[in-house]
SENU-912802 format. One line per field, with one value per residue (C-alpha): residue in one letter; x, y, z. Coordinates in Angstrom, 2 decimals. Layout:
N
rest	(a / ...)
east	(X / ...)
north	(Y / ...)
up	(Z / ...)
This chain:
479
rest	(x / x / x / x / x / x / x / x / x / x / x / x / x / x / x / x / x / x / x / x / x / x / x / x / x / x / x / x / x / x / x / x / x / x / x / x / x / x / x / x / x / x / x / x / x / x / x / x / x / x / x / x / x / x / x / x / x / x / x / x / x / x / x / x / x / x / x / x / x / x / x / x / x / x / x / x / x / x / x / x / x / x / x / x / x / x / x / x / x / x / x / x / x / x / x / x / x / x / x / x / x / x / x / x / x / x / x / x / x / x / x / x / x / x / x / x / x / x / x / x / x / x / x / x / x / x / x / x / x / x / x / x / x / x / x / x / x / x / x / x / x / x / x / x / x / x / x / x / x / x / x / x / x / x / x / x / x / x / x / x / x / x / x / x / x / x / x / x / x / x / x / x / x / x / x / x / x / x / x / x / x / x / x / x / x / x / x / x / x / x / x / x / x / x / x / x / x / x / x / x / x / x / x / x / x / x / x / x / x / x / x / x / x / x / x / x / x / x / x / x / x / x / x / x / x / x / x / x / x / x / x / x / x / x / x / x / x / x / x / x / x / x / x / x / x / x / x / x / x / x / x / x / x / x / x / x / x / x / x / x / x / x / x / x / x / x / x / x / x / x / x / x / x / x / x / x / x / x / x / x / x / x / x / x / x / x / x / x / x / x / x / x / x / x / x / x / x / x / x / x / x / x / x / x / x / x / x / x / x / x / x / x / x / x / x / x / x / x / x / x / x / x / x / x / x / x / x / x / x / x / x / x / x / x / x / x / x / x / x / x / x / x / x / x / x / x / x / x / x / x / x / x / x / x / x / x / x / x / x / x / x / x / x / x / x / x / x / x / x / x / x / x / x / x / x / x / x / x / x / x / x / x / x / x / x / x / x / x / x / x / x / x / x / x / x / x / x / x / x / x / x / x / x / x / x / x / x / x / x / x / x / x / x / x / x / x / x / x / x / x / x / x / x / x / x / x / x / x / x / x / x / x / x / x / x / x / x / x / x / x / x / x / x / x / x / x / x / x / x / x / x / x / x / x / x / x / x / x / x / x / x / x / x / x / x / x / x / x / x / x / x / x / x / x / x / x / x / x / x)
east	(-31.54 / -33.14 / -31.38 / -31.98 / -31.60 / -28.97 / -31.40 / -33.68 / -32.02 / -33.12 / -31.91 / -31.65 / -33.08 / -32.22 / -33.33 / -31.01 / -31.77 / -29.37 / -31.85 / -31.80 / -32.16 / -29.73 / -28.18 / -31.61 / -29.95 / -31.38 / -35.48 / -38.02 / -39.58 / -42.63 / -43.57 / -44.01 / -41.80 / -43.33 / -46.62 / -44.91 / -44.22 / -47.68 / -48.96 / -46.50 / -48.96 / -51.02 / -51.14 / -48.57 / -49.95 / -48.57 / -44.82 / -45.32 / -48.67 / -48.89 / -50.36 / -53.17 / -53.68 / -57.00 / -58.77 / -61.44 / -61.41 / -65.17 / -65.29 / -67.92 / -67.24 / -68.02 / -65.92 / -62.55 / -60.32 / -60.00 / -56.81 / -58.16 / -60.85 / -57.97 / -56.05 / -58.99 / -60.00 / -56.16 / -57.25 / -60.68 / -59.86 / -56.35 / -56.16 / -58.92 / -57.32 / -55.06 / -58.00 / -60.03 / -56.64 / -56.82 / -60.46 / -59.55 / -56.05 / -55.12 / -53.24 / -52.61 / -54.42 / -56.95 / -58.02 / -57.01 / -59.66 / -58.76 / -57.08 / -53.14 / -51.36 / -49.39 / -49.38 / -48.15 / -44.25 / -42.27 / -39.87 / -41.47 / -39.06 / -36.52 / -38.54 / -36.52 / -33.19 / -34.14 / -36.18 / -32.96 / -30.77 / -32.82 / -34.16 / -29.99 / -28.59 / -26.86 / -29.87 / -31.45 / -29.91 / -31.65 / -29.55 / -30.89 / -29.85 / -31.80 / -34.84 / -34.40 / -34.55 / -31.78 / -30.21 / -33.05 / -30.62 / -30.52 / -28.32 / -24.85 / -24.23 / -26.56 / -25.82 / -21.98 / -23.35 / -24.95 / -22.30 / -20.02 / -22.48 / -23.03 / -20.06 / -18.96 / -22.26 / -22.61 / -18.59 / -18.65 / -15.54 / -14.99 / -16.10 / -19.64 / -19.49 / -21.95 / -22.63 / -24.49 / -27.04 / -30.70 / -32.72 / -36.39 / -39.26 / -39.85 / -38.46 / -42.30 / -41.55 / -37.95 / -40.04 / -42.32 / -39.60 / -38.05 / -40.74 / -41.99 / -37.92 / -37.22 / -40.32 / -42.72 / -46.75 / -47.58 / -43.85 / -43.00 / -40.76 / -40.32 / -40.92 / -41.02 / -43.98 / -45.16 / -43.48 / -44.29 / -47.47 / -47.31 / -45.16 / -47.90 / -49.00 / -45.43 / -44.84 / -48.30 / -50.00 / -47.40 / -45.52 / -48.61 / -46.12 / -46.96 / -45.48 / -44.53 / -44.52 / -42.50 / -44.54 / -43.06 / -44.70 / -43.93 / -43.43 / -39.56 / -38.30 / -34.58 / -32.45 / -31.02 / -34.60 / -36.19 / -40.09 / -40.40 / -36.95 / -36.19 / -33.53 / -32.81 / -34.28 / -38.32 / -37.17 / -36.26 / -39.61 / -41.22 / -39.55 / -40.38 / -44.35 / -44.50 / -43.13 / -45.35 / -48.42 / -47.04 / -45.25 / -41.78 / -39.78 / -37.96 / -36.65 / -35.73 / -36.85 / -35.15 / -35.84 / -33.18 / -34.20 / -37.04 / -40.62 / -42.40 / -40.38 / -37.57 / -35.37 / -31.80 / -30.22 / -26.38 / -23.66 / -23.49 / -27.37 / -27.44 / -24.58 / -26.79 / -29.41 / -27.54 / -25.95 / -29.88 / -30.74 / -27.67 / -25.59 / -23.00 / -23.42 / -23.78 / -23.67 / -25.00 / -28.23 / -28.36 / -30.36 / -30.51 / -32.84 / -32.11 / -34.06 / -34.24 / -37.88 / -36.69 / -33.34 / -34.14 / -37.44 / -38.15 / -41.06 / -42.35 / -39.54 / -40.11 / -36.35 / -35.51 / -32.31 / -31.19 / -27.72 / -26.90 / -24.07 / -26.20 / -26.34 / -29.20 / -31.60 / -29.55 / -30.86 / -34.53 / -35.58 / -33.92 / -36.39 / -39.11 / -37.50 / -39.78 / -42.53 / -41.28 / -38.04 / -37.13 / -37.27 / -33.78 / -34.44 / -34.37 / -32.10 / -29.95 / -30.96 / -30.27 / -26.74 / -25.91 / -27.68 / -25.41 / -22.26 / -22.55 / -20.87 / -20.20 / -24.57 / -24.61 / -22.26 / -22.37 / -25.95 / -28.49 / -27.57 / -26.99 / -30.02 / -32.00 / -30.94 / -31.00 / -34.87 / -35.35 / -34.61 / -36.13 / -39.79 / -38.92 / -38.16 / -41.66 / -43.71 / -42.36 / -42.42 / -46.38 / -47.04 / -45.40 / -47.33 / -50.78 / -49.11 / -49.20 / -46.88 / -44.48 / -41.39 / -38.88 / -35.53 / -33.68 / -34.21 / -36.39 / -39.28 / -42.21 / -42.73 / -44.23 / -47.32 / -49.03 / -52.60 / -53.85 / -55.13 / -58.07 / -59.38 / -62.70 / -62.01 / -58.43 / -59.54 / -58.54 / -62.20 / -61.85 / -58.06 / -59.79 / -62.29 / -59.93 / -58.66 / -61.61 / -61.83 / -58.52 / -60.05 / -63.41 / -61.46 / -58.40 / -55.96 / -54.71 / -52.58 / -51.81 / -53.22 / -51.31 / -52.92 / -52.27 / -48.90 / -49.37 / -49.03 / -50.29 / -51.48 / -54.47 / -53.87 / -50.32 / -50.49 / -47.84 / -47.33 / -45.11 / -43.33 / -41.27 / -43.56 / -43.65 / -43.87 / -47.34 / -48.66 / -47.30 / -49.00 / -52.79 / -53.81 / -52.93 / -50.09 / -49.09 / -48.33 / -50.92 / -50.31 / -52.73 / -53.54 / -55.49 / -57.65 / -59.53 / -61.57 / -60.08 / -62.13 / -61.01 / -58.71 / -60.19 / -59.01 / -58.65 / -58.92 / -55.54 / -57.01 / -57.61 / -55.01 / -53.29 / -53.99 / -34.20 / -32.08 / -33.75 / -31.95 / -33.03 / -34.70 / -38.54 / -37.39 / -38.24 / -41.04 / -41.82 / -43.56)
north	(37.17 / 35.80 / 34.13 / 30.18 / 28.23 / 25.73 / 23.50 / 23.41 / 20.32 / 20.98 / 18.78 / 19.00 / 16.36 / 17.29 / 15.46 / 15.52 / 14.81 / 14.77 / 15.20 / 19.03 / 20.90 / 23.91 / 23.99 / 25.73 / 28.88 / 31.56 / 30.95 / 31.84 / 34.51 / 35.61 / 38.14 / 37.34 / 39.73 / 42.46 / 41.18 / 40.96 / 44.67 / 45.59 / 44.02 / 45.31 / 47.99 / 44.38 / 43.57 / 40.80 / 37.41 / 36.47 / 34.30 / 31.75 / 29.12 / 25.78 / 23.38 / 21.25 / 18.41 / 17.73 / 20.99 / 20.48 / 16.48 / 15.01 / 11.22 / 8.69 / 5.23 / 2.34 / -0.16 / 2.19 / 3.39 / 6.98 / 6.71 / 4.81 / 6.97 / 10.36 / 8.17 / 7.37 / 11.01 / 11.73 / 9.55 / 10.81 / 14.59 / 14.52 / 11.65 / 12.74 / 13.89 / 10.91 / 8.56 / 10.38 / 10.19 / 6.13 / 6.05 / 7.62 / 7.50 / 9.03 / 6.44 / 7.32 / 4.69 / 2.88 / 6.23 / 9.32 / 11.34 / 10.42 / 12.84 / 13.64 / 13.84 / 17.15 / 16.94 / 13.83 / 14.67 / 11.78 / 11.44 / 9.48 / 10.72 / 7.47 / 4.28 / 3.03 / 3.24 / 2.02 / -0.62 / -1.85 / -1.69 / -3.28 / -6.43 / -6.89 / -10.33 / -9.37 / -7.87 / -11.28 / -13.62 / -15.31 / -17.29 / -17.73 / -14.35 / -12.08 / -14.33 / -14.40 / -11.81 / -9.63 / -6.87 / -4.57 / -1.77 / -3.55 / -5.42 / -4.64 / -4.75 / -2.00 / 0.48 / -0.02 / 0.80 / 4.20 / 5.25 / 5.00 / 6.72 / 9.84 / 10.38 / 10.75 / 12.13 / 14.91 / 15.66 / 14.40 / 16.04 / 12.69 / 9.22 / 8.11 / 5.18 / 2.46 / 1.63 / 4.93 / 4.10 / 2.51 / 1.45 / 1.47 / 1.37 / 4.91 / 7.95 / 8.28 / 5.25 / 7.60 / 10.47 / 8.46 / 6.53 / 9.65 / 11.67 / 8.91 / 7.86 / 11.81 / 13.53 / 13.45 / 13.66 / 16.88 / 18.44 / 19.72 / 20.09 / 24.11 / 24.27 / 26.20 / 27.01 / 26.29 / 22.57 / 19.10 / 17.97 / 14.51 / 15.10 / 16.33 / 12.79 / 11.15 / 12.89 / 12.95 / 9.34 / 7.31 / 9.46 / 12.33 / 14.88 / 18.85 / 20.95 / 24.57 / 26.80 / 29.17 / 31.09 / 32.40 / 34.55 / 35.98 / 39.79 / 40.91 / 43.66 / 43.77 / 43.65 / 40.55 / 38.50 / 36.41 / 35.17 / 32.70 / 33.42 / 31.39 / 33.31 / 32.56 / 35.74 / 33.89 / 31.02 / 32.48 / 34.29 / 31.16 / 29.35 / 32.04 / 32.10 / 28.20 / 28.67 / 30.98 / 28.94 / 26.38 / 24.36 / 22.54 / 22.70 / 19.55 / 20.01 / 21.86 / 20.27 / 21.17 / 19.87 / 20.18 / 20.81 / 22.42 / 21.07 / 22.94 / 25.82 / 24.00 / 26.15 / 24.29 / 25.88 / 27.16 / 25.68 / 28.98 / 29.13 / 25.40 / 26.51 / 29.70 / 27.11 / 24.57 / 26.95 / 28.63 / 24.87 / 24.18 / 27.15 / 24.90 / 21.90 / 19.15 / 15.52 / 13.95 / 15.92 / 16.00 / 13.56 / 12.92 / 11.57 / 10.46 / 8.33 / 7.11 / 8.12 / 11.45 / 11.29 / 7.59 / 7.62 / 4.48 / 5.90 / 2.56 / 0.60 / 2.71 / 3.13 / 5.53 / 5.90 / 7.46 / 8.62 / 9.96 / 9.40 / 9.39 / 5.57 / 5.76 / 7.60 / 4.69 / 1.30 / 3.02 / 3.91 / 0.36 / -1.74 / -0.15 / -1.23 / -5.15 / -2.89 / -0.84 / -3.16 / -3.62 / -6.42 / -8.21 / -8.98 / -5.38 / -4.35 / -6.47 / -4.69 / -1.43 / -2.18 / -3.00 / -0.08 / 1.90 / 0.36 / 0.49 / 4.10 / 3.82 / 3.78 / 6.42 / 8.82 / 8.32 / 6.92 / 7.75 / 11.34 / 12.98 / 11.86 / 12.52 / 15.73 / 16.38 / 15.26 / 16.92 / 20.14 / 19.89 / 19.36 / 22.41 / 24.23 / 23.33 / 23.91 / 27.21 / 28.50 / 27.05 / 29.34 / 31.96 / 32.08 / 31.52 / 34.84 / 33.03 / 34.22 / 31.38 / 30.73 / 28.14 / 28.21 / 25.25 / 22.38 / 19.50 / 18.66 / 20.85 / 24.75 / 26.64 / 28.43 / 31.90 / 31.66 / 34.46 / 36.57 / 34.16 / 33.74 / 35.61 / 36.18 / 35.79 / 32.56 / 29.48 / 28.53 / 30.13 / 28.24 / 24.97 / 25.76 / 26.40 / 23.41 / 21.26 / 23.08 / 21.65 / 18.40 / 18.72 / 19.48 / 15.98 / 17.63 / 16.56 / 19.90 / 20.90 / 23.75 / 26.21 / 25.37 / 21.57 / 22.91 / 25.48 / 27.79 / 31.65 / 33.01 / 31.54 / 30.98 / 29.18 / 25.83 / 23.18 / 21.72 / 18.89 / 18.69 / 15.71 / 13.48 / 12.20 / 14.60 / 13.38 / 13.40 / 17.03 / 17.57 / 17.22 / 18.61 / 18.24 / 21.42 / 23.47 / 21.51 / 22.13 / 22.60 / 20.55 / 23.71 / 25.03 / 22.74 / 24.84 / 27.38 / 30.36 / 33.46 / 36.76 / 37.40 / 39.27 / 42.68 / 42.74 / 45.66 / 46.48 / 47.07 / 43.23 / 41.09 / 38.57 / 35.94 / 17.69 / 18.45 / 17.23 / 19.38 / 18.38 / 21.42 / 17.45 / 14.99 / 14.10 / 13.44 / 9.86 / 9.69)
up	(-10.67 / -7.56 / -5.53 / -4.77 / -1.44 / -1.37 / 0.13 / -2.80 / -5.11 / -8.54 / -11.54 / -15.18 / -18.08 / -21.89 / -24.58 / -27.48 / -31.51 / -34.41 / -37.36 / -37.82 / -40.84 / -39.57 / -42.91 / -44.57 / -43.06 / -40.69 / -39.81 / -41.85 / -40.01 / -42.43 / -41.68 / -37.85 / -36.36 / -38.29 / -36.81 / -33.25 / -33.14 / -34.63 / -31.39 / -29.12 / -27.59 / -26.36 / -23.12 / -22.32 / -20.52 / -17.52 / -17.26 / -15.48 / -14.15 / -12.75 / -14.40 / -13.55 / -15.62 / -14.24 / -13.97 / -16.06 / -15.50 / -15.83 / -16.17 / -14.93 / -15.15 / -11.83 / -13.59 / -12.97 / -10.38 / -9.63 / -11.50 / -14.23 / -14.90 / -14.89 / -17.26 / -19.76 / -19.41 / -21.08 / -23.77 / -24.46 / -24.27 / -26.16 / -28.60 / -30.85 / -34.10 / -33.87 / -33.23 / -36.03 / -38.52 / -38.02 / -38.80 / -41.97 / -42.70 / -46.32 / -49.02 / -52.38 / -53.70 / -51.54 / -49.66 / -51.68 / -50.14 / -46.50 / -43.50 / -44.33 / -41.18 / -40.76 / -36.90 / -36.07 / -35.85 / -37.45 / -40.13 / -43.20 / -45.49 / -45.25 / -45.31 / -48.81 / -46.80 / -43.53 / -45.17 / -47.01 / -44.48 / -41.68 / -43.81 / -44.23 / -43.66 / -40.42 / -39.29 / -39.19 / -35.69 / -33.46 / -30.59 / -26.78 / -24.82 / -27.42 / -26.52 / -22.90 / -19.97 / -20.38 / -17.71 / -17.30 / -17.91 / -21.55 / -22.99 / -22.60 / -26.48 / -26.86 / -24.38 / -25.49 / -28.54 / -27.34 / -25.51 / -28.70 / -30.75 / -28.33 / -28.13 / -31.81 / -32.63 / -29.60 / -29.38 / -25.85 / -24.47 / -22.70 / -23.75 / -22.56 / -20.56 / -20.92 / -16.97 / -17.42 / -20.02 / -19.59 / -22.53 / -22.55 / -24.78 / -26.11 / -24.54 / -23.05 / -20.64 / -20.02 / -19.32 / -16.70 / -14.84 / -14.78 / -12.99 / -10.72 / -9.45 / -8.62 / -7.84 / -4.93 / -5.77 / -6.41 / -7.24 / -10.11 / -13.33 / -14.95 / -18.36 / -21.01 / -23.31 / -25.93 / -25.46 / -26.83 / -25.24 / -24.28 / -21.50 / -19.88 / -19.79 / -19.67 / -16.21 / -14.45 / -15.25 / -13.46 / -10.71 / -10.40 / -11.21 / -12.15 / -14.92 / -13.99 / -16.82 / -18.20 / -20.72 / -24.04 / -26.09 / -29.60 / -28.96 / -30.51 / -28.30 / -29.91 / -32.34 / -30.11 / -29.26 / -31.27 / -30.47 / -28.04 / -26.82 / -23.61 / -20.69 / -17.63 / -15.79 / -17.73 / -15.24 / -12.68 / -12.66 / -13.12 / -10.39 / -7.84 / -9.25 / -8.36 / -5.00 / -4.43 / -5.26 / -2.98 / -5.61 / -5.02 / -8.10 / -8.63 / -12.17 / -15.42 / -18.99 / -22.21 / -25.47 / -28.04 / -30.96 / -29.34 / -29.84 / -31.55 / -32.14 / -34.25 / -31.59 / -30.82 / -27.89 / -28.20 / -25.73 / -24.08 / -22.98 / -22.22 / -19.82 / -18.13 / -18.00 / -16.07 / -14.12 / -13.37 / -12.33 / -10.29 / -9.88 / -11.17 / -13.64 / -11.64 / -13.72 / -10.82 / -11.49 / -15.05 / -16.83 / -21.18 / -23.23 / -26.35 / -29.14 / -32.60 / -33.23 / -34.84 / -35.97 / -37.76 / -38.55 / -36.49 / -33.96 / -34.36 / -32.53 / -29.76 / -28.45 / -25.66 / -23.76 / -20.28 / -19.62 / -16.16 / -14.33 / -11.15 / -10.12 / -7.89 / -10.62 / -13.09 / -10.77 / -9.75 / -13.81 / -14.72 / -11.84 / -14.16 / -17.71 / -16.34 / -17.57 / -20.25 / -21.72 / -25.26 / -27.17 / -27.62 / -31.22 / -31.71 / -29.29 / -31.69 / -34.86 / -32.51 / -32.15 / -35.72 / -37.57 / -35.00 / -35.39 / -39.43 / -39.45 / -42.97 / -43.81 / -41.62 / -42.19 / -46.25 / -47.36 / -43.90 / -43.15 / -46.48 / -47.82 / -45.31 / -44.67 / -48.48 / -48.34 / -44.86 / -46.89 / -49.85 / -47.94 / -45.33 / -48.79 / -50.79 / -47.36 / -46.60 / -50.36 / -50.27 / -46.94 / -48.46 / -51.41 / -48.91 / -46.99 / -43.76 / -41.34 / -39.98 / -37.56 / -38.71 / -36.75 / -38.79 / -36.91 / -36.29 / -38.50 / -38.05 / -38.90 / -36.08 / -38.39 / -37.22 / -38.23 / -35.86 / -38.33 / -39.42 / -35.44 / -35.25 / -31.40 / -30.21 / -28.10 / -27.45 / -28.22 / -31.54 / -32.44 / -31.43 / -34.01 / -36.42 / -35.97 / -36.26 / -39.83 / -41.02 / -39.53 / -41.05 / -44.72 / -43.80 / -42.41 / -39.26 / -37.83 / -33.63 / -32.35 / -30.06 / -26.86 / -26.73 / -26.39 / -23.91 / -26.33 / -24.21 / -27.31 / -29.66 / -33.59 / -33.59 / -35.13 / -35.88 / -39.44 / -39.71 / -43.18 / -42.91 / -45.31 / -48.59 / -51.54 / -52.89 / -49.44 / -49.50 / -52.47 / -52.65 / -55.98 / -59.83 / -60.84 / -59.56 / -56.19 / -53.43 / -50.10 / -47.39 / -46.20 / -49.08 / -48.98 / -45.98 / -47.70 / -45.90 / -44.68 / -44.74 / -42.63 / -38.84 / -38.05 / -34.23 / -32.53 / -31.36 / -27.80 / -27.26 / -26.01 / -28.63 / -26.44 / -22.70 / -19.94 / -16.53 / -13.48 / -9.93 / -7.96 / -17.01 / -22.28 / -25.30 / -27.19 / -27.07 / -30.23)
C-alpha cells in the first residue's frame, strides 16, 4: 500500500439502507463469471480518472448565468428517459401501452401498507410548532426518533445521540450540503465505479466539487473475487492517479447496499476502508446518510438524515436545511411511523421483504429463460444485467443505442455509462414494482424486456477490448 501524508485530511460518508433482499441467498451470477474469464485475455481499462462533469458541456442561453446554464445543461443531457417516462407514463388502465419504468430505483411494492398506516388517526395533528419554523437541525422529536431507530436497526454498539442528527429534504440536499461544507472548488471525493449517478449532480451543482474514480470492472481472477470487487489497494491506486493529475482528495463515498451492484459491504472491509481513509476510524471524519426513500418506499417525502459526531460539519449542513428543510407536518408523520415498532417489525418488514423476493425471484427466472447474463448480490432493488453480447461495437455509443431501443419499445432501463460503468453493455433493471407492471403480456408472464425484438447476439473478436461512508482526505441516492 502507498503510503499517505498525515497532512492530507481525508473523511468518510456512508450511506446506509435496511431494505435488502440478502435472504434470496448467494448472487445470481448467470453466467457472468463464465463470460468474465472468456474475456480475460482483454485488455483491462485503466483504475482510476477524474471526472469532469462538464467536458463535453455546450449550452447557449443570454437569459442565464454561467452556472445556470451548467445546471440546465445537467437537466437537458441526463433527465431524458425520466422526462420521456412522464410524457408517457404506463397505467394499467388509462395507458396500457405507455413506458414501464425499470430504471427508476424505488420501492412500489408497499403502497397498501404505507397507505394504511399513514392515513392513521394519529397520523393526523396539527398544533402551532409543526406549522412554524422549527430548529433547522429538525425538530427535536424527529431526530430523537432517528437516533432510536439507528441504533436498534444498525446494532450501534453505543446509542446514537440525537445532537448528532440533521434532517433535510432528500438525501440529495445531504449529499450537496455535504460537498459544499467540506470541500474546496475543484477537490474531490474517490469513488467507486459503476456508482449511483446523481451524485454526480448532488456534489458538483452547489459546492463545484469533482468525483475521483475508482474503476471496477467485471474480470474474476479467483476463487476469492467476485466482479466489480472493491479493495483497498483499487483506492489506493486511485488516490495516487488524482494526485497526480493535480487533484486534492477530500473524501471516500460508500454506498451500502451498493448502487447498482446490489453489493453490501462486510464489517471487516468497511473497517480496511476506514482505516484506507483515515489510517484509523476517526468519527470526527465520518459522515452517514441515511433515508426512507428505499427502505420505506416513501421517495416522495423526500427525507434524508446526517449523523456525524463532528459539530462543525453538524451547524454548517444545518444553516443550509433554510433551503432544503422538511416540512413539520411530516416530520410529525416521520416520528410516528418510526416509533410504531410493532408495524414495523411484524406487518412492514416481512411483507416487504416477502414481496421484495418474490419480484427478484420472477425477474431473474425471466432473464434466465432470455439467457441474459446477470449479477445480483442480494441486496437492494435492482439486478445489475450484462447485455454485452447484443452491442454491435463494444461502445459506449453502441450501449446508448441500446438503450434508446428499450426506450423506443416503453421500457425505461439505465445504461452502464450513466453510472460510470468502464465497460459498454451493463444495464440496470429495477424489479421492485408491481407484478402486472412486471408482467406485460397475456401467459406465460412476460418480462419488459422482451418486448425489444432482440438481434442475434455479436461475436466480438476476442482481440477488442470489452470496454455511504464520507471520510475526509462522497451518500446515498437521493431519489
Amino acid at each position: 500500500m502507498f503510503p499517505l501524508p498525515q497532512k492530507e485530511c481525508r473523511e468518510t460518508a456512508t450511506c446506509l439502507g435496511l431494505a435488502s433482499t440478502q435472504d434470496m441467498g448467494h448472487y445470481c451470477r448467470g453466467d457472468v463469471e463464465g463470460e468474465c474469464s472468456r474475456r480475460a485475455e482483454l485488455k483491462l481499462p485503466e483504475l482510476c480518472g477524474v471526472g469532469d462533469p462538464t467536458a463535453m458541456f455546450s449550452s447557449a442561453s443570454s437569459c442565464l448565468s454561467s452556472r445556470g446554464r451548467v445546471i440546465k445543461w445537467f437537466w437537458d443531457s441526463a433527465e431524458e428517459g425520466y422526462r420521456t417516462y412522464h410524457r408517457d407514463e404506463y397505467d394499467e388502465d388509462k395507458n396500457p401501452h405507455g413506458v414501464v419504468n425499470l430504471g427508476i430505483s424505488e420501492n412500489k411494492l408497499c403502497f397498501d401498507l404505507l397507505s394504511r398506516r399513514l392515513t392513521q388517526s394519529d397520523m393526523l395533528r396539527v398544533e402551532p410548532p409543526l406549522l412554524q419554523y422549527p430548529d433547522w437541525r429538525g425538530h427535536l422529536f424527529l431526530r430523537e426518533e432517528v437516533a432510536k431507530f439507528l441504533s436498534d436497526y444498525c446494532k450501534s454498539p453505543a446509542p446514537l445521540k440525537a445532537e448528532n442528527v440533521v434532517v433535510l429534504n432528500g438525501c440529495a440536499s445531504v449529499f450537496s450540503a455535504l460537498a459544499t461544507v467540506l470541500c474546496e472548488v475543484g477537490e474531490a471525493f474517490l469513488i467507486p465505479t459503476p456508482y449511483y449517478e446523481g451524485i454526480t449532480r448532488h456534489v458538483y451543482l452547489y459546492g463545484n466539487v469533482r468525483l475521483a474514480y475508482v474503476y471496477l470492472d467485471s474480470e474474476v481472477t479467483g476463487q476469492d473475487t467476485c466482479p466489480f470487487q472493491l479493495t483497498v489497494e483499487k483506492l489506493e491506486t486511485a488516490l495516487q492517479g488524482a494526485r497526480s493529475e493535480g487533484v486534492k482528495v477530500k473524501g471516500l463515498i460508500l454506498i451500502n447496499p451498493q448502487n447498482p451492484l446490489g453489493d453490501i459491504y462486510s464489517p471487516g472491509e468497511l473497517q480496511e476502508f476506514l482505516g484506507f481513509a483515515k489510517r484509523l476510524p476517526d468519527p470526527q471524519r465520518t459522515h452517514v446518510l441515511w433515508g426512507m426513500s428505499k427502505d420505506f418506499g416513501m421517495s416522495g417525502l423526500h427525507v434524508g438524515t446526517l449523523y456525524t459526531e463532528n459539530q462543525d460539519v453538524a451547524t454548517a449542513v444545518a444553516s443550509l436545511c433554510r433551503y432544503h428543510g422538511l416540512s413539520g407536518l411530516v416530520q410529525y408523520q416521520v416520528t410516528q411511523l418510526l416509533r410504531d415498532r410493532d408495524w414495523i417489525n411484524c406487518v412492514y418488514l416481512p411483507e416487504n421483504l416477502a414481496r421484495l423476493k418474490a419480484a427478484h425471484t420472477y425477474v431473474s427466472e425471466e432473464l434466465r429463460a432470455l439467457g441474459v447474463p446477470f449479477l445480483s448480490r442480494g441486496a437492494g432493488l435492482f439486478i445489475w444485467v450484462d447485455l454485452r453480447k447484443y452491442l454491435r461495437k463494444a461502445t459506449f455509443e453502441e450501449e446508448r443505442l441500446l438503450w434508446r431501443r428499450f426506450l423506443d419499445n416503453k421500457v425505461l432501463l439505465l445504461f452502464g455509462k450513466a453510472f460510470e460503468c468502464k465497460e459498454p453493455g451493463w444495464f440496470r433493471v429495477v424489479f421492485s414494482d408491481r407484478p402486472q407492471r412486471l408482467r406485460l403480456g397475456e401467459q406465460p408472464p412476460v418480462l419488459p424486456l422482451a418486448r425489444v425484438r432482440w438481434s442475434p447476439p455479436v461475436q466480438h473478436r476476442r482481440s477488442q477490448p470489452s470496454l455511504l461512508l464520507l471520510r475526509d482526505a462522497e451518500g446515498p441516492p437521493g431519489a
